[in-house]
C-alpha positions in Angstrom: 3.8 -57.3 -2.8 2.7 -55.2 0.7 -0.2 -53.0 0.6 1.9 -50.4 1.1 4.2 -51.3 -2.2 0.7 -51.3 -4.1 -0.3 -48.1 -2.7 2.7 -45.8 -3.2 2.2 -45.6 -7.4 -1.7 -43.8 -6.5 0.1 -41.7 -4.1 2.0 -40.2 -6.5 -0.9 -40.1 -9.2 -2.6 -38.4 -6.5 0.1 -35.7 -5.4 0.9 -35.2 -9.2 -2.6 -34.1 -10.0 -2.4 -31.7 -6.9 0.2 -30.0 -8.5 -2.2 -29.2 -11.7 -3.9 -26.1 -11.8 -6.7 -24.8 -13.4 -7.2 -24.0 -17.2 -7.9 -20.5 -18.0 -9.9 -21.4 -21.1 -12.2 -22.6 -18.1 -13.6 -18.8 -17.7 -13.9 -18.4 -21.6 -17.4 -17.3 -21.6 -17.6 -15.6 -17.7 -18.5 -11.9 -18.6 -17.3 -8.9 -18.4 -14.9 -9.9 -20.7 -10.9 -9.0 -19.0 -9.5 -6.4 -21.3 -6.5 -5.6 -19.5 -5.9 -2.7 -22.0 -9.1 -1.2 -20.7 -9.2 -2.3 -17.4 -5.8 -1.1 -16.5 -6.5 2.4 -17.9 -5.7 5.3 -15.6 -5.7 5.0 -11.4 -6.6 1.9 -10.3 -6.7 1.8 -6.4 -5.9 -1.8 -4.7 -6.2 -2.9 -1.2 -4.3 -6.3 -0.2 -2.9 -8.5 2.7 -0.4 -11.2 2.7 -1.1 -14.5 4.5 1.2 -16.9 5.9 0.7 -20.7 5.1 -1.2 -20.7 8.6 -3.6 -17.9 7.5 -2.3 -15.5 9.6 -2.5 -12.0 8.0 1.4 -10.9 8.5 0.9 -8.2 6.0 -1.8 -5.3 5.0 -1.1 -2.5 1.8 -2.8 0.1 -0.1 -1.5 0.0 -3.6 -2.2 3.4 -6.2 -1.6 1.9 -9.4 -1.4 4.6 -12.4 -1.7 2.7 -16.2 -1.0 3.5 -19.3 -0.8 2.5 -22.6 1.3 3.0 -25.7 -0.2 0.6 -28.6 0.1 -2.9 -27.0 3.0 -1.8 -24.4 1.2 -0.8 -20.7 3.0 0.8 -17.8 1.3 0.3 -14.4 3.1 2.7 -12.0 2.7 1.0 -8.7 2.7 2.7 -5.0 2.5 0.8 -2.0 2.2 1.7 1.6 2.5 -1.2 4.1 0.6 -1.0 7.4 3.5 -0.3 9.4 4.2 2.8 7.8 6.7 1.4 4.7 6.3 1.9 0.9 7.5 0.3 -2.0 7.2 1.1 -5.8 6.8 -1.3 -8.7 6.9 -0.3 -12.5 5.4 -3.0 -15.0 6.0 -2.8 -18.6 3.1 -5.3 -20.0 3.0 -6.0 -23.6 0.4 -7.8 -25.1 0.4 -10.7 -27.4 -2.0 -12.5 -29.5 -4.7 -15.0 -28.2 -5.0 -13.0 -25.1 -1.3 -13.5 -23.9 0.7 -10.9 -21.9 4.3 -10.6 -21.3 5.5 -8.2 -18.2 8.7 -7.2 -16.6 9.8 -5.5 -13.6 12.9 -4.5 -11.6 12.5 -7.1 -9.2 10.9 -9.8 -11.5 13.0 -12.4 -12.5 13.1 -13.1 -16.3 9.6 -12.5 -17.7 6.0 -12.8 -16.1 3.4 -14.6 -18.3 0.1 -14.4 -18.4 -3.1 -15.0 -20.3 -7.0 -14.0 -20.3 -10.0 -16.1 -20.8 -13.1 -14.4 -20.2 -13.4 -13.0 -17.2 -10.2 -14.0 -15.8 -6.4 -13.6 -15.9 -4.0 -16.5 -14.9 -0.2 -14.5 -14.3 3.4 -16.8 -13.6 6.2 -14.6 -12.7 9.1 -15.3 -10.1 9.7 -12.9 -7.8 13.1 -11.1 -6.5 11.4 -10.9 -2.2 13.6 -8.9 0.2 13.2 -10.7 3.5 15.5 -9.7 6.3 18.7 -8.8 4.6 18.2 -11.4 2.1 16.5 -11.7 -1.7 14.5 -15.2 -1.9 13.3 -15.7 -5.7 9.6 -16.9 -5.0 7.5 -18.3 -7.5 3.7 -16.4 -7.5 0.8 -17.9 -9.8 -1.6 -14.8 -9.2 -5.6 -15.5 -10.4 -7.4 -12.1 -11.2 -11.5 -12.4 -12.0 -13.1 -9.2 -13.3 -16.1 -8.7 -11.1 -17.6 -5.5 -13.1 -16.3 -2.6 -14.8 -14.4 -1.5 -11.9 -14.1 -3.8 -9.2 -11.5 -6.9 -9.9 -10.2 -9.7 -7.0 -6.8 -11.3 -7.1 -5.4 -14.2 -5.0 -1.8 -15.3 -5.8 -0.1 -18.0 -4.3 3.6 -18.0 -3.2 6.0 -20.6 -3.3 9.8 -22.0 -3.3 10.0 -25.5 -4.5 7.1 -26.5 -4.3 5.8 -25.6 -1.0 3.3 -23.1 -0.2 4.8 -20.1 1.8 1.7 -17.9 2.0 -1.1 -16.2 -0.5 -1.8 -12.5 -1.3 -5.2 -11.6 -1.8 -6.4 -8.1 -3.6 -9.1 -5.7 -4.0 -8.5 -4.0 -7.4 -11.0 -0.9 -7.8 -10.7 1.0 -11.1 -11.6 5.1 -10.9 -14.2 6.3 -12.8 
């Protein structure tokens, strides 16, 4: 056998594992605790930008974000306004499951986003229905939200399409008093 023969099977251990991501049971005892009932209670204000898989910013929004709740169903009503002038409106119907599970839908989601909460922290899956040009590209987002305090939460997500990393979004949530 060549070096390289004996090589290639820790390679691919090695790119496997990169493809695992963290465990949101890892946050279990980081306080406040994420309620997103509570949390996601009334106007929540949100500042973001997308980067490309350079790090160049391409992309900079406001977001007014107004939540409600009926039982265990939430609406978040979402406004954006790009930099350049553009908006863009989002409505999220979020239900909420046991053992801190959440189950959301949009217009342009596709099929279901899932999420769950540990602690602090909120690990949400959805596949996304992105306008781009003239043409819809169905991009995969894994978004990680960590409760800072009572009002102030951060959220990175990263996009992709099979596999490959196209860019990351990062968020400034701050809840109204």
């Amino acid at each position: 056998m060549t070096w390289y023969t004996q090589l290639l099977p820790v390679v691919g251990i090695c790119m496997l594992s990169a493809c695992s991501t963290t465990d949101v049971s890892m946050y279990a005892k980081e306080k406040p605790a994420l309620d997103l009932k509570q949390y996601f209670n009334g106007t929540v204000d949100a500042w973001g930008m997308f980067q490309d898989r350079k790090g160049n910013v391409v992309k900079r929004f406001k977001v007014v974000i107004q939540c409600s709740w009926q039982g265990d169903t939430g609406t978040l009503d979402e406004d954006f306004t790009y930099s350049d002038g553009s908006t863009q409106k989002r409505v999220w119907t979020i239900r909420k499951k046991p053992n801190g599970q959440y189950i959301g839908t949009a217009a342009d989601v596709v099929g279901e986003a899932v999420g769950i909460t540990s602690g602090n922290a909120l690990r949400w899956k959805y596949v996304l229905a992105l306008p781009v040009d003239g043409t819809v590209y169905h991009v995969n987002f894994e978004d990680w939200m960590i409760l800072m305090d009572d009002h102030v939460m951060l959220n990175r997500a990263e996009m992709s399409k099979f596999g490959f990393k196209l860019g990351e979004v990062t968020l400034s949530f701050s809840k109204r008093p």
